[in-house]
C-alpha positions in Angstrom: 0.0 0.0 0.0 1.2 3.4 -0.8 0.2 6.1 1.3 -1.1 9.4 -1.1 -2.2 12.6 0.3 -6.3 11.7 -0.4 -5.4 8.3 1.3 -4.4 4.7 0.9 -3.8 3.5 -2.4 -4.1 -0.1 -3.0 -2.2 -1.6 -5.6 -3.0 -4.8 -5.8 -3.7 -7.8 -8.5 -6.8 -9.6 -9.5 -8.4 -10.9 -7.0 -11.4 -13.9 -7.2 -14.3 -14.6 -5.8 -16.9 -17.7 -6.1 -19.7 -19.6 -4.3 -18.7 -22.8 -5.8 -20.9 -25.1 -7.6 -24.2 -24.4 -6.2 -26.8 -27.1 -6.6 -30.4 -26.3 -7.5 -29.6 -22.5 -6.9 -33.1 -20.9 -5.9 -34.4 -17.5 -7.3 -31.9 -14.8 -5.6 -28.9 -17.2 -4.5 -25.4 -15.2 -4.5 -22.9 -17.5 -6.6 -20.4 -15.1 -6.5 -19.9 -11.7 -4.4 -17.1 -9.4 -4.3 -17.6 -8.1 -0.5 -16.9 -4.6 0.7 -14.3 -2.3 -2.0 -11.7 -1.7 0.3 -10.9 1.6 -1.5 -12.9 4.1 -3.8 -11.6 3.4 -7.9 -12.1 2.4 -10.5 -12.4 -1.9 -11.1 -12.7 -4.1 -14.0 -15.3 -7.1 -13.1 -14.7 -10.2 -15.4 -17.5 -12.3 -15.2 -17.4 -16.3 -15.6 -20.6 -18.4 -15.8 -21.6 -21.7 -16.0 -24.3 -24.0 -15.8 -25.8 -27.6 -16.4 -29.4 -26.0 -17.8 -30.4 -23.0 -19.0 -30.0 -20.0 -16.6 -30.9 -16.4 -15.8 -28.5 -14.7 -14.0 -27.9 -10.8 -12.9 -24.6 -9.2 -12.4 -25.5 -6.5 -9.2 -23.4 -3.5 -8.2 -24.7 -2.8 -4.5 -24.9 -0.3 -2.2 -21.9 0.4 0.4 -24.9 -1.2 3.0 -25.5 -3.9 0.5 -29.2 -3.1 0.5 -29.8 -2.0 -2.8 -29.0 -1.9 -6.3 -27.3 0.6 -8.0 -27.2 -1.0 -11.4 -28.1 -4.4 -12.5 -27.5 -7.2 -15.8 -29.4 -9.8 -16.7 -27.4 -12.2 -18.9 -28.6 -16.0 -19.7 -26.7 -19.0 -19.6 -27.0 -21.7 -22.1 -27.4 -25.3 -20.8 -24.1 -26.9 -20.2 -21.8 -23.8 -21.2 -19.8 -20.8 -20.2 -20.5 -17.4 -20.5 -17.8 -14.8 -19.8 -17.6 -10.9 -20.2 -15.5 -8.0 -18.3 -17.3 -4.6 -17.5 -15.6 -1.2 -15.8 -17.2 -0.1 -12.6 -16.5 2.8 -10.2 -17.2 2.1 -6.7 -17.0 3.6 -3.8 -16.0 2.4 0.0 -17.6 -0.5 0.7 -19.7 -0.8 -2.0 -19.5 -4.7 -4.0 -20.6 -6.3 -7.2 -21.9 -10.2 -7.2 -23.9 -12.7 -9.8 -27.5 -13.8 -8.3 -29.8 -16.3 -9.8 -32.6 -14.4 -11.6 -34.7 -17.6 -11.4 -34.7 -21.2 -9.6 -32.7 -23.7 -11.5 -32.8 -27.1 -11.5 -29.4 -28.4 -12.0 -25.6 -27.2 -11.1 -24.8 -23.0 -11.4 -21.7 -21.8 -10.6 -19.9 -17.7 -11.3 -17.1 -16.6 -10.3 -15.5 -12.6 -10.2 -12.1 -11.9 -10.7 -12.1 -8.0 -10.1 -9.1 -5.7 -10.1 -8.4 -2.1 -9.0 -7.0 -0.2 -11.5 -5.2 2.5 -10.2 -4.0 5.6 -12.8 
């Protein structure tokens, strides 16, 4: 950590975050949540999903008191593949990004998050 005259600085690499293969995920199960940013910045999510049947997922940048949205994606998984994408986000202190299950599914889900702070 470098210290800068606005505060901390945290230089750090990718980190990754994952539930796990979840089995018959229910509407609103977290597969994959980023927990508290420790530092206001700039991040680059990359997403990796991946099911046995078709799913609906959503990609959810919360609130620092992880009661709300701020913004939401809905993305679909096709049975038995992968889906994978990367997205910028600027959060603040405490504030997290995670991949829920839009509806039940019957069968295997799993997401994970590798997010990085990108610092200018």
């Amino acid at each position: 950590m470098i210290q800068h005259p606005s505060g901390p600085l945290y230089i750090r690499g990718p980190k990754t975050f994952t539930q796990g293969v979840v089995a018959n995920p229910a509407a609103g199960a977290i597969l994959a949540d980023t927990g508290q940013a420790p530092a206001k910045g700039e991040y680059t999510v990359y997403v990796v999903a991946w099911a046995s049947a078709a799913a609906q997922m959503t990609l959810q940048h919360r609130d620092a008191a992880n009661a709300a949205n701020i913004a939401a994606v809905e993305f679909g998984v096709p049975a038995g593949d992968t889906v994978s994408f990367s997205l910028p986000f600027s959060l603040d202190v405490n504030e997290r990004v995670r991949v829920v299950m839009r509806a039940a599914l019957t069968g295997n889900a799993a997401a994970a998050i590798v997010a990085e702070h990108r610092v200018l």
